[in-house]
Structure formats: structure tokens, C-alpha cells
C-alpha positions as CSV (number, residue, x, y, z in Angstrom):
1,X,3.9,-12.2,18.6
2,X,3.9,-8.9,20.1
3,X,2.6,-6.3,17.8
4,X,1.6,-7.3,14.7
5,X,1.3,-4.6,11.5
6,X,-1.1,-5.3,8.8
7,X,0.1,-3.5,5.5
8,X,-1.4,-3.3,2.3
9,X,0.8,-2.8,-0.5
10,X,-1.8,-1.4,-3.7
11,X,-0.5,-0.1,-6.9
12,X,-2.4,1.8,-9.9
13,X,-0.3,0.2,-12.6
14,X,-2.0,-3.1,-13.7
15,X,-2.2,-4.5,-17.2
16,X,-5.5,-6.3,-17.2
17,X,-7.6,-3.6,-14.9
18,X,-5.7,-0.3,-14.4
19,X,-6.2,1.8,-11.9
20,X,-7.2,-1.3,-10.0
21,X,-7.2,0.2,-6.1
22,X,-9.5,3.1,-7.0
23,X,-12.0,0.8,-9.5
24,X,-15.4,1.7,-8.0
25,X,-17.5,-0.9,-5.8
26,X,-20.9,0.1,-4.2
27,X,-19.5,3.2,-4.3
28,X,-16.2,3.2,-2.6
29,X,-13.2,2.4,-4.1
30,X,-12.1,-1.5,-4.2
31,X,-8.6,-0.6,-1.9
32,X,-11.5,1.1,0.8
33,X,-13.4,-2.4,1.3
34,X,-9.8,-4.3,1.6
35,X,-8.6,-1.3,4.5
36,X,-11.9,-2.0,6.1
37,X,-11.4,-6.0,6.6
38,X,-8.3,-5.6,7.2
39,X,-9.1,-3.4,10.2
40,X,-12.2,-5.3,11.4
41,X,-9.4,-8.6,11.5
42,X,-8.4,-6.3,14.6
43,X,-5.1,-7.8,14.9
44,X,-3.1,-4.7,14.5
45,X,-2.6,-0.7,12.9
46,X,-3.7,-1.1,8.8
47,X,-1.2,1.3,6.9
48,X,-1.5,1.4,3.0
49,X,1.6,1.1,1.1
50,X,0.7,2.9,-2.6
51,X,2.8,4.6,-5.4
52,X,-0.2,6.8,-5.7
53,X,-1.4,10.3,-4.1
54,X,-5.3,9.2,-5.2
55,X,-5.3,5.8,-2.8
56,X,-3.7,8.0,0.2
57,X,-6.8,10.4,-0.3
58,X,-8.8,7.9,-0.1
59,X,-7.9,6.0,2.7
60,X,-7.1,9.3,4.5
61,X,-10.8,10.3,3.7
62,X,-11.5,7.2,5.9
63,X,-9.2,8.4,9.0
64,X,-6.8,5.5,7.6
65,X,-3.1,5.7,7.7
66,X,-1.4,5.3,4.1
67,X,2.4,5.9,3.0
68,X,4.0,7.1,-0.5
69,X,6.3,4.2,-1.7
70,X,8.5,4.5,-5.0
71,X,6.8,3.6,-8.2
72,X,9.6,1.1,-9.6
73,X,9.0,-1.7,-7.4
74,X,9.0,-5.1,-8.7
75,X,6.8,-6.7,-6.5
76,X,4.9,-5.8,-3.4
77,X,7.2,-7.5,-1.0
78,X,9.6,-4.8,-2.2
79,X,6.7,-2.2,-1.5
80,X,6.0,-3.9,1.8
81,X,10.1,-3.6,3.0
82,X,9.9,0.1,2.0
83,X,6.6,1.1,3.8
84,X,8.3,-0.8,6.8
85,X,11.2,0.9,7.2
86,X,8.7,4.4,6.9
87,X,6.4,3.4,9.6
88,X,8.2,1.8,11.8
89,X,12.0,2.2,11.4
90,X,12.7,1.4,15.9
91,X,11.1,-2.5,14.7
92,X,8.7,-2.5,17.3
93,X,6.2,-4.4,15.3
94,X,8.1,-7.7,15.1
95,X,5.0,-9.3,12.8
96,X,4.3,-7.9,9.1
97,X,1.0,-9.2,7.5
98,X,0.9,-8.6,4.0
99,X,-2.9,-8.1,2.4
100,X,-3.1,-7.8,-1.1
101,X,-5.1,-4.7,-2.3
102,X,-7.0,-6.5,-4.4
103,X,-9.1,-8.7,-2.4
104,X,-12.6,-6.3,-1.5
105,X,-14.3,-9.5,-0.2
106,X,-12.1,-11.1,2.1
107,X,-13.0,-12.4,5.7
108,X,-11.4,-10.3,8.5
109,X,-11.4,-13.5,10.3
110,X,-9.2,-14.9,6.9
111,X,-6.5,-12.1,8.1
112,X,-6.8,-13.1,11.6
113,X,-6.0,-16.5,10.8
114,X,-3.1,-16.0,9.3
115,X,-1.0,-15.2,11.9
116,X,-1.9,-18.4,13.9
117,X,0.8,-20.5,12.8
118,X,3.8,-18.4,13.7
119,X,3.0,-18.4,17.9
120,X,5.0,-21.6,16.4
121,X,8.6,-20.6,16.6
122,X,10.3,-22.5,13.9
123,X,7.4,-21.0,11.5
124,X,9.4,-18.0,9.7
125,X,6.5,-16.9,7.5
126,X,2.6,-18.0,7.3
127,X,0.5,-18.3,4.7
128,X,-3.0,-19.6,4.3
129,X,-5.0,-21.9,1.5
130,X,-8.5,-23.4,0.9
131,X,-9.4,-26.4,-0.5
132,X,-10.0,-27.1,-4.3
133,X,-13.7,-27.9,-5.0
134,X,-14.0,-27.3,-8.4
135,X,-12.2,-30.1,-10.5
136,X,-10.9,-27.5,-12.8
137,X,-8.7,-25.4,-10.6
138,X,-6.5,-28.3,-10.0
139,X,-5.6,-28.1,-13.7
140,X,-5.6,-23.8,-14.1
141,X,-2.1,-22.2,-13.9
142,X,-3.5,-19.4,-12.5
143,X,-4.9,-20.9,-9.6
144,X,-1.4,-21.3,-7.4
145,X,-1.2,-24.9,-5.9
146,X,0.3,-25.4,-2.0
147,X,2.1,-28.6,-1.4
148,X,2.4,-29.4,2.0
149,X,2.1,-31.9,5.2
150,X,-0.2,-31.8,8.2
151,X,1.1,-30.8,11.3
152,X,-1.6,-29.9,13.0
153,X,-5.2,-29.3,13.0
154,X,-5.8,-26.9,9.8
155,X,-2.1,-26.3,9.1
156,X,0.0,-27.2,6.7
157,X,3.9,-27.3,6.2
158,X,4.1,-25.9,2.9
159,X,6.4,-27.9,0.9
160,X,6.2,-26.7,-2.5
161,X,4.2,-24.4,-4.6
162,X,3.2,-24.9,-8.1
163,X,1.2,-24.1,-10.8
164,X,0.6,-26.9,-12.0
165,X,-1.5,-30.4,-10.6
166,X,0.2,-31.5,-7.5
167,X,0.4,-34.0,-5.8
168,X,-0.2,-36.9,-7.4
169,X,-2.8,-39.4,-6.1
170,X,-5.6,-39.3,-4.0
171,X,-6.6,-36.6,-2.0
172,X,-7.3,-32.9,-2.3
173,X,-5.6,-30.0,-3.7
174,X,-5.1,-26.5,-2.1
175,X,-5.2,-23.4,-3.8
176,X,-2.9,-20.9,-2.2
177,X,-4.1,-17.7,-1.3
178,X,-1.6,-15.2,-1.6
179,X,-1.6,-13.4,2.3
180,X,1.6,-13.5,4.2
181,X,2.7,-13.1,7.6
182,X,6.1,-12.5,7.8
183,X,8.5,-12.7,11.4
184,X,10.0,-9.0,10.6
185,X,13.6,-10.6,10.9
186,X,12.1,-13.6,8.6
187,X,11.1,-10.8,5.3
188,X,14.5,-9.0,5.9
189,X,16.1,-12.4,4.7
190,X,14.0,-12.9,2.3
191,X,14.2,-9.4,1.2
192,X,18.2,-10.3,0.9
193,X,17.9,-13.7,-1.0
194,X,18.5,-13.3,-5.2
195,X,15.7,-14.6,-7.2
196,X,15.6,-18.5,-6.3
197,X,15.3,-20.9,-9.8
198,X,12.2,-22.6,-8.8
199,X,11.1,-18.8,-8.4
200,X,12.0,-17.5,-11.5
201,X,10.6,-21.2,-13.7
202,X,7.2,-21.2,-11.9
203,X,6.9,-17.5,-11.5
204,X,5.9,-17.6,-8.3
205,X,8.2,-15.5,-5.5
206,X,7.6,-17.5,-2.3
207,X,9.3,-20.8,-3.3
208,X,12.3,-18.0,-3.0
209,X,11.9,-18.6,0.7
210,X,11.3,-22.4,0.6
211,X,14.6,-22.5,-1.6
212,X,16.4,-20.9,1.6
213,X,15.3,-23.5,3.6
214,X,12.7,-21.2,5.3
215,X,10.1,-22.3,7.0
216,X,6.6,-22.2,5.5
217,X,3.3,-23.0,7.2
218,X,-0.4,-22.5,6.0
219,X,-3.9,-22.5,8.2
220,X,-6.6,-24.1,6.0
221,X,-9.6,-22.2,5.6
222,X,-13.1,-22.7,4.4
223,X,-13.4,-18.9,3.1
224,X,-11.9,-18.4,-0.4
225,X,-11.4,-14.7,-1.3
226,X,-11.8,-13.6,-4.6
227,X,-9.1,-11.8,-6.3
228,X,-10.1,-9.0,-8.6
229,X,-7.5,-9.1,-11.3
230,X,-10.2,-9.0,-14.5
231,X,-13.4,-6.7,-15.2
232,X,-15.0,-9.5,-14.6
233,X,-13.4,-10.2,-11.5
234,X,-14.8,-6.8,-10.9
235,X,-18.0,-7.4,-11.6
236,X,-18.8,-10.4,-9.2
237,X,-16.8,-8.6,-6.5
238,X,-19.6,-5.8,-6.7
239,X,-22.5,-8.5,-6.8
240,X,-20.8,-10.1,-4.1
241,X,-20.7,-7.5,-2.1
242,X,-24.1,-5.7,-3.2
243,X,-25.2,-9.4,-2.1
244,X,-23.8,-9.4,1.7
245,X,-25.9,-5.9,2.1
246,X,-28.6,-6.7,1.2
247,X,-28.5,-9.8,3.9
């Protein structure tokens, strides 16, 4: 790995919380606090990847970097490829982590892990998960399962994802959190590949990889982020955060 890029693909179109990336939190907006931990992860340049003049003011008002992508994308692996090919179209950064905008109270050291498991060359893309503690989650479809093997200590060989209860048995569930770090050659493939099935029934686009045969691995972390997708998700983000100052 030698020179990773950390981008942060944020749109204001969202159905349950719009104008998400600008939603205020102790007084900055939300995309602010996920540029910030991103940085302090100090693994690489942060550039924002937005559809939206508003979030480049704002992280320019920070002496950030941020870059206009189109407003159709699907999905912000589509954003990500754009903002790529802007920032860096020689492909000297051979390493593309992929923070959502949406997570204000994640762990720089969270983003710092996650780039751990491809210094393993047969790792094409890396991931990371936490495990389930509350028995609930294991039964939520909105709480992503990752289905995977030990190979070593605090990774994972994801195997499958799911929204549903897996695996059977004894023995504990992960919930997947939703960072990426992608070989740059590894998220032009995937980039390539059609819509897998498992993808398209489980609505979920990473098995798209897994359905390529591409290779998967996840560090296991003890710092779950929350991702603000509700107001109420908003809500405990700011008392989450209100919290950490005042400590």
C-alpha cells in the first residue's frame, strides 16, 4: 500500500432525512465531523465526493478538499469511481477508502483499521465489522450480517452477507459496517461487474464482489459507529457527541 486516498462520497438527496450532509450537529454540519475523523485516521488526503455546491462550501470553509460529482448516481461506489478519476486520473493512489458521510461519530482509528487487511495480497477489498451484543440485531434486516472465517487475529474472510440471522449455531454474529477499502485495480472490476443476483435479492451491493470471486476480508472492531440515517439517528449522534466534549 503505497498511498492510500480516503474519499467520502455524501449526497443531499435522502428520503428519510434530507439534506442529510449539512443536518446541523454542535454546530457544524454532520459531513464536517466525518471529514474531521477521517483526517485525524491520518492514513491519507480526505477529498469529499458531493452532488452539492453547499457540502464543497463547507468543507472548503475547513481548508478541506471536495469535488462536484454528477447528481444521477446510483450508489456511492459510482460517486467514489467518478471523484477518482477527478482527483487522481495518473493512479498514483493505488488504495481507495470509502467513508460513508453519514457516520459523525466514527473512530479515526476505525478508518485506520481498515486498511489493515489488504498489506495481504490476495485481499482485493477490506471491510470491517463489530460484534453483535444486543440479541435483537441478529434478527433486524437493517442491521447487515458478515459471514465469514478467521484467518487471523481480528480478521475475517467474509464469506457471505445477509440480512438476515446467519450463521446458524453457536457463536456470535457480526454486524457489517459499511467502510471499504478498495485495491484501486480491485473497484475498477467491480465497477465493471452487472448487478450480481444475491446483490439485487438481499439488496446489498458488496456480495456483487463476492459473486466475482473477489476476495473479501474484514478486521473486527470493538467501536461500533452509528449511522445517522433517521432524526433520531440525528438526535443521539448530537448527544453523542455533545457527550465526548464535555469529557
Amino acid at each position: 500500500m503505497s498511498d492510500p486516498l480516503v474519499l467520502i462520497p455524501a449526497r443531499m438527496a435522502a428520503t428519510r432525512l434530507p439534506n442529510k450532509p449539512m443536518a446541523d450537529i454542535a454546530g457544524q454540519p454532520m459531513i464536517a465531523h466525518v471529514w474531521r475523523r477521517a483526517v485525524e485516521a491520518g492514513i491519507g488526503p480526505v477529498v469529499v465526493a458531493t452532488d452539492a455546491h453547499e457540502i464543497i462550501a463547507a468543507i472548503e470553509a475547513l481548508g478541506g478538499v471536495a469535488v462536484l460529482t454528477r447528481p444521477d448516481h446510483p450508489s456511492g461506489s459510482d460517486r467514489l469511481a467518478e471523484a477518482l478519476d477527478i482527483i487522481d486520473p495518473q493512479g498514483n493512489h493505488d488504495v481507495v477508502v470509502n467513508v460513508q458521510g453519514d457516520l459523525p461519530t466514527i473512530d479515526p482509528r476505525v478508518i485506520g483499521a481498515s486498511i489493515m487487511p489488504l498489506a495481504d495480497r490476495a485481499v482485493d477489498i477490506a471491510t470491517l465489522c463489530a460484534v453483535i451484543t444486543h440479541e435483537a440485531e441478529a434478527d433486524d434486516p437493517n442491521v447487515v450480517k458478515l459471514v465469514g472465517h478467521e484467518v487471523g487475529p481480528n480478521r475475517l474472510r467474509a464469506l457471505y452477507f445477509t440480512r438476515g440471522r446467519a450463521p446458524w449455531g453457536n457463536g456470535p454474529f457480526f454486524h457489517h459496517i459499511g467502510l471499504y477499502a478498495y485495491r484501486r485495480r480491485a473497484l475498477r472490476r467491480f465497477m465493471a461487474l452487472p448487478p450480481g443476483e444475491l446483490e439485487q435479492r438481499e439488496k446489498l451491493e458488496q456480495l456483487r464482489a463476492l459473486e466475482a470471486g473477489m476476495r473479501i476480508d474484514a478486521i473486527v472492531v470493538d467501536d461500533l459507529p452509528l449511522g445517522v440515517d433517521t432524526p433520531a439517528d440525528l438526535e443521539r449522534a448530537r448527544a453523542l457527541i455533545a457527550a465526548r466534549r464535555l469529557n
